[in-house]
C-alpha atoms as a printed R data frame, in Angstrom:
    type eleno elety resid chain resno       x       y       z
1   ATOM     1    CA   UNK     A     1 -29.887 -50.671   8.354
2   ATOM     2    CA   UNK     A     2 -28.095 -53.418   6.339
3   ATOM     3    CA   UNK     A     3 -30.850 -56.182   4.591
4   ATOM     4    CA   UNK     A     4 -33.280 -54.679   7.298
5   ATOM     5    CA   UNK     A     5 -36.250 -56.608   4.982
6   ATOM     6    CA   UNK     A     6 -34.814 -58.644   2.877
7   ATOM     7    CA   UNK     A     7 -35.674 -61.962   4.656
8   ATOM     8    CA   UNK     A     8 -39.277 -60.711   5.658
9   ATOM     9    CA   UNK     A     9 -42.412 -61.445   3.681
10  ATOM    10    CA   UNK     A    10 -43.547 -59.038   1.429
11  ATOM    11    CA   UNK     A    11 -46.462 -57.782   3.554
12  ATOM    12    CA   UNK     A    12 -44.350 -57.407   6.791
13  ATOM    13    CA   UNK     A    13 -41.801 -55.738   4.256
14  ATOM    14    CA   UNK     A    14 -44.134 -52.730   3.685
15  ATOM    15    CA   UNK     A    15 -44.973 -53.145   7.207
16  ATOM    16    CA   UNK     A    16 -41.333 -52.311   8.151
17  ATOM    17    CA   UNK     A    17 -40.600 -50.270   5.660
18  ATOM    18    CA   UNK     A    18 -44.118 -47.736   6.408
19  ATOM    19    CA   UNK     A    19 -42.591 -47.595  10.066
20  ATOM    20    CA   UNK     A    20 -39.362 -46.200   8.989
21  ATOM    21    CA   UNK     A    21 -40.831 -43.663   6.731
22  ATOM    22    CA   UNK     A    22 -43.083 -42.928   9.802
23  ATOM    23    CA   UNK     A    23 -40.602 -42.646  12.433
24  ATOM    24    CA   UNK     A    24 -38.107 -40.565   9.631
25  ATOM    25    CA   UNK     A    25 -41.175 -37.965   8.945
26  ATOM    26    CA   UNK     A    26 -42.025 -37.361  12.937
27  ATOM    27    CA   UNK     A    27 -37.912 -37.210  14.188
28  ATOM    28    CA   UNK     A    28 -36.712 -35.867  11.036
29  ATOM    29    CA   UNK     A    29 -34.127 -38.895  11.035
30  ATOM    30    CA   UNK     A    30 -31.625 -39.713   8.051
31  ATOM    31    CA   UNK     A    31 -31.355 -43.775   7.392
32  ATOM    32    CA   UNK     A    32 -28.084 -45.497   5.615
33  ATOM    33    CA   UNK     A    33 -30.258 -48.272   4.253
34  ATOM    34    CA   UNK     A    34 -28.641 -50.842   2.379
35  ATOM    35    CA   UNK     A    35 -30.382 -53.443   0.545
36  ATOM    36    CA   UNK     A    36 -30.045 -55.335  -3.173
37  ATOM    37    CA   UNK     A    37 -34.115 -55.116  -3.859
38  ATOM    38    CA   UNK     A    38 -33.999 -51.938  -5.889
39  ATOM    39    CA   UNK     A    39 -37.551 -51.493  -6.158
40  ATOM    40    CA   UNK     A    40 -36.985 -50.774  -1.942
41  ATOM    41    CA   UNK     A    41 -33.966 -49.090  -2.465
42  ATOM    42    CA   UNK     A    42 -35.895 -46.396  -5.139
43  ATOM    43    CA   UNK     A    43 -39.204 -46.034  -2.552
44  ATOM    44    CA   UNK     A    44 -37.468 -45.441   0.488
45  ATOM    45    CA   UNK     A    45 -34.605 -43.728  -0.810
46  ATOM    46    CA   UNK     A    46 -33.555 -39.788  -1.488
47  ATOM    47    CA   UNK     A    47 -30.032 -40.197  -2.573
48  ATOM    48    CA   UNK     A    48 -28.689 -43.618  -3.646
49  ATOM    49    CA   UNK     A    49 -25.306 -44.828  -3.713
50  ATOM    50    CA   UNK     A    50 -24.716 -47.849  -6.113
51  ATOM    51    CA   UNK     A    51 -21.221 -49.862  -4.614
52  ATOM    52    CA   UNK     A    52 -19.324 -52.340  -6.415
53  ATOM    53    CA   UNK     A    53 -16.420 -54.435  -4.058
54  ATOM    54    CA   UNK     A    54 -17.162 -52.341  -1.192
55  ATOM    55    CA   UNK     A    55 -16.438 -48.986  -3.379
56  ATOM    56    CA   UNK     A    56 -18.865 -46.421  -4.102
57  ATOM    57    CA   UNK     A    57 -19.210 -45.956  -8.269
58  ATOM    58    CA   UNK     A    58 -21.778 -44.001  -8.753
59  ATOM    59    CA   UNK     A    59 -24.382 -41.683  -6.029
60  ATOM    60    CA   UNK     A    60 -26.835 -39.354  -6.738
61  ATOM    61    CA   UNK     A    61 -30.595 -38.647  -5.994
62  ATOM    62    CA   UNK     A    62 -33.173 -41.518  -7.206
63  ATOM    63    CA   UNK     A    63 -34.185 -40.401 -10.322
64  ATOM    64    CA   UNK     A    64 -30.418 -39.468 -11.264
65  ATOM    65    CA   UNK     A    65 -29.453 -43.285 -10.660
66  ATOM    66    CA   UNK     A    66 -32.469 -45.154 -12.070
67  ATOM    67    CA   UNK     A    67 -33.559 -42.876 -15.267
68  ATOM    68    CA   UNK     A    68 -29.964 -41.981 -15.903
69  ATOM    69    CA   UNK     A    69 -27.064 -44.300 -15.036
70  ATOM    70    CA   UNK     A    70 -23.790 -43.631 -16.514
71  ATOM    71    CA   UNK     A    71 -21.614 -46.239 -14.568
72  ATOM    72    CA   UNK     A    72 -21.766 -49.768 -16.684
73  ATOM    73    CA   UNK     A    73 -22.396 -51.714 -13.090
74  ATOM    74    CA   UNK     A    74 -25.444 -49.454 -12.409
75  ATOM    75    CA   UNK     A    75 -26.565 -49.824 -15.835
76  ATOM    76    CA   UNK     A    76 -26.088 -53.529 -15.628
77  ATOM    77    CA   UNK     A    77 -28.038 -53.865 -11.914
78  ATOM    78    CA   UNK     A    78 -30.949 -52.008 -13.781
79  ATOM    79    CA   UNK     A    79 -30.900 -53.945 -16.645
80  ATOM    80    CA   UNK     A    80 -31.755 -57.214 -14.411
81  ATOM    81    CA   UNK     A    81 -35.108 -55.474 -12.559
82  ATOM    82    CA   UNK     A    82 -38.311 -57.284 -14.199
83  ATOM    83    CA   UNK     A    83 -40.130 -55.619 -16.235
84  ATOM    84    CA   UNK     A    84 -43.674 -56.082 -16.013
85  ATOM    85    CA   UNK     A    85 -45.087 -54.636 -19.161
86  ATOM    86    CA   UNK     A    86 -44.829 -56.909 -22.272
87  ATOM    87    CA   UNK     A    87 -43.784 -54.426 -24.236
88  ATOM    88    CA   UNK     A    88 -41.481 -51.978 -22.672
89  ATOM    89    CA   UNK     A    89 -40.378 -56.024 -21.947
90  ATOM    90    CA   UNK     A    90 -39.469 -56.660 -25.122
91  ATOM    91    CA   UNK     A    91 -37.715 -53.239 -26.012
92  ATOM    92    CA   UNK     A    92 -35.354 -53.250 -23.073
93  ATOM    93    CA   UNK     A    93 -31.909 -54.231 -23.340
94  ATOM    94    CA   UNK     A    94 -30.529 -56.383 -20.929
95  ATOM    95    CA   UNK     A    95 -26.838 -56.165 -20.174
96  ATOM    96    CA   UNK     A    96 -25.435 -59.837 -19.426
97  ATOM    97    CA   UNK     A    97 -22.039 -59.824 -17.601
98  ATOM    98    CA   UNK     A    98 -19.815 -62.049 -18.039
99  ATOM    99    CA   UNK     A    99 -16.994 -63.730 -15.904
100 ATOM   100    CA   UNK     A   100 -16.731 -64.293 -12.111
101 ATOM   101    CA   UNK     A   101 -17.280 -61.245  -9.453
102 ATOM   102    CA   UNK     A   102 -13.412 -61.083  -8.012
103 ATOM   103    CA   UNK     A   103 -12.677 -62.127  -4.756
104 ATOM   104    CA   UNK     A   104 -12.708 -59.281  -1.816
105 ATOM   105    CA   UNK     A   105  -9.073 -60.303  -0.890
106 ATOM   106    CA   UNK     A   106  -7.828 -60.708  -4.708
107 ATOM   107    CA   UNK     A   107  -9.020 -57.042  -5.785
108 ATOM   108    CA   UNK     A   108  -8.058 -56.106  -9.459
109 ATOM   109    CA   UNK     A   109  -5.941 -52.965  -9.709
110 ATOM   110    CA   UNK     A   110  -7.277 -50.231 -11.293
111 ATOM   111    CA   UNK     A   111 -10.727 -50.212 -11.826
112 ATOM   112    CA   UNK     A   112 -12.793 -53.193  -9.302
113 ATOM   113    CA   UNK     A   113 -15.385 -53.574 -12.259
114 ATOM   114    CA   UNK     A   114 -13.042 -53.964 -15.191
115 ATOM   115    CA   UNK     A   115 -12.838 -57.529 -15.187
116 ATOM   116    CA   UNK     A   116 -16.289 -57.601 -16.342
117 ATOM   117    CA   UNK     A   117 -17.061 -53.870 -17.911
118 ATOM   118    CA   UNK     A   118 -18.337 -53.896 -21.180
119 ATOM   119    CA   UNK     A   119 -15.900 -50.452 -21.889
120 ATOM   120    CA   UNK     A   120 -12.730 -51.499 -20.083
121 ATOM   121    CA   UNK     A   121  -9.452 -50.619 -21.926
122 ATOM   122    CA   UNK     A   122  -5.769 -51.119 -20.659
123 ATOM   123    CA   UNK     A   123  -6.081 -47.823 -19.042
124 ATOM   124    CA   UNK     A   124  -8.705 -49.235 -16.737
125 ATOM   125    CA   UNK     A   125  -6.188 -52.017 -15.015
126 ATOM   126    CA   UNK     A   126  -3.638 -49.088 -14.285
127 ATOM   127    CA   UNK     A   127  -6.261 -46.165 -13.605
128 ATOM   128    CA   UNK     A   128  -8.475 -45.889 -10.547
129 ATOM   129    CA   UNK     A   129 -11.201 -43.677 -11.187
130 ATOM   130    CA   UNK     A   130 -12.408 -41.036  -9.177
131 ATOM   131    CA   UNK     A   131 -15.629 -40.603  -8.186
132 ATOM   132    CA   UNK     A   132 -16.875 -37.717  -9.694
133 ATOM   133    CA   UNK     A   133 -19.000 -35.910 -12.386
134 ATOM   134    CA   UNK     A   134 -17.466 -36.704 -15.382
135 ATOM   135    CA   UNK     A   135 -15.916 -33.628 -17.390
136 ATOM   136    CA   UNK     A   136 -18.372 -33.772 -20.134
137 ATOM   137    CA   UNK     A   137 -21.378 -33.815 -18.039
138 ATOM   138    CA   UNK     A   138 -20.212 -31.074 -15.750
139 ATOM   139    CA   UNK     A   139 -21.262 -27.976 -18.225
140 ATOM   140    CA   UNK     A   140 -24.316 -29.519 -19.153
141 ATOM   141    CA   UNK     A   141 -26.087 -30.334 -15.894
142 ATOM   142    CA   UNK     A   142 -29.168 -32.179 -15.477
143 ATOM   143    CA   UNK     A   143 -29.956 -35.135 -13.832
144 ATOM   144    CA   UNK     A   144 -27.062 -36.661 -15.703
145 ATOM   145    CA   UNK     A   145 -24.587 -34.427 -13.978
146 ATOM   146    CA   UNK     A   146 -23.985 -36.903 -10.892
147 ATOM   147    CA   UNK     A   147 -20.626 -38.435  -9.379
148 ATOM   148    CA   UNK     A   148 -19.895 -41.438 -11.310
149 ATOM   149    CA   UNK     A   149 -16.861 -43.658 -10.693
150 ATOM   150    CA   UNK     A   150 -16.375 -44.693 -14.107
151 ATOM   151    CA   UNK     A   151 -13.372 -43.514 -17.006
152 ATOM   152    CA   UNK     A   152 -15.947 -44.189 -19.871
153 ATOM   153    CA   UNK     A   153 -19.386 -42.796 -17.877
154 ATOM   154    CA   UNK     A   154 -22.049 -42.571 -20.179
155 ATOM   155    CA   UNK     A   155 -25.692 -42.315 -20.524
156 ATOM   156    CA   UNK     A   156 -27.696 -45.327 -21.054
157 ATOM   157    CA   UNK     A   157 -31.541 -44.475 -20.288
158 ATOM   158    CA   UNK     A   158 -33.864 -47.021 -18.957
159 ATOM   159    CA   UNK     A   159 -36.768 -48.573 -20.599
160 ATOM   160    CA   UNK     A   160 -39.845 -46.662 -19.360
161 ATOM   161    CA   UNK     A   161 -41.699 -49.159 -17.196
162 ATOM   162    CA   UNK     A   162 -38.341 -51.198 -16.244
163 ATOM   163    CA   UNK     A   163 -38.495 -49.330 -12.188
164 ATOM   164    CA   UNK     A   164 -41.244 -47.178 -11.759
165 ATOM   165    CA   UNK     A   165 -41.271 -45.839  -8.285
166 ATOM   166    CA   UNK     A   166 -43.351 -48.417  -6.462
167 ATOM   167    CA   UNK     A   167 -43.404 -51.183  -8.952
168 ATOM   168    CA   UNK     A   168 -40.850 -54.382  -9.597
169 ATOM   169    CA   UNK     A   169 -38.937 -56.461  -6.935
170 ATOM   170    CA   UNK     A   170 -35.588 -55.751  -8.556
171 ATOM   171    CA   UNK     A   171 -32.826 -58.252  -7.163
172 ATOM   172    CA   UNK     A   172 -30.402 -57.553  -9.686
173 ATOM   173    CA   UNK     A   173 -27.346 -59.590 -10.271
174 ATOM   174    CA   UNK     A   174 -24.487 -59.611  -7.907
């Protein structure tokens, strides 16, 4: 289902979206759903995959991906979701990129995202990382243990209140 709401008011929205949960509970079906409005994504959604230039960089259940990101693009998409609460608000961090997104047929080498990561080194233009949990997660575990595209994958938690389960209308930036 690619966008199957995102041109539909919001009450026909949770119209749609109730059906699908209906019809996955009584036939047991699986759904790729692909969308940009997080707060969707994170209510109708077991495992998320978060892509950047039609690559995978980082998948793992919901609460792996939204309370603990380590790739910088999933950490900048959450950044972006309103935050209703004044204060949790005005604690949050918001991570601004900067530059141009890269054109589908003029693909940097290395890592996609480097041309506007935060982290990137001169390793990053000759390395492409692997999707995987990083090395220094792996003995630890947790819900921080999850397949992350990235050579610098890190931690960065969310701002309590930035995507509870049901709440926002994240459109986060491209």
């Amino acid at each position: 289902a690619d966008e199957p709401v995102s041109a539909l008011d919001v009450s026909v929205q949770a119209q749609v979206i109730n059906l699908l949960e209906r019809l996955q509970a009584e036939f047991g079906l699986s759904y790729v759903f692909i969308a940009h409005d997080l707060s969707i994504v994170r209510h109708i959604s077991d495992r998320v995959a978060v892509m950047y230039l039609g690559r995978i960089v980082e998948t793992g259940t919901d609460a792996e991906i939204y309370e603990h990101p380590t790739h910088p693009y999933t950490q900048a998409l959450l950044s972006a979701v309103p935050v209703p609460d004044p204060e949790a608000r005005a604690r949050r961090e918001r991570i601004i990129l900067t530059g141009d997104v890269p054109s589908p047929t003029a693909i940097p080498s290395g890592c996609r995202f480097r041309t506007r990561c935060w982290k990137a080194e001169e390793r990053c233009a000759r390395e492409v990382p692997e999707l995987a949990v990083p090395e220094k997660f792996r003995a630890a575990g947790g819900p921080v243990a999850h397949p992350s595209a990235c050579l610098f994958a890190a931690e960065r938690r969310v701002v309590p209140g930035a995507m509870e389960e049901h709440g926002g209308h994240g459109n986060g930036p491209g």
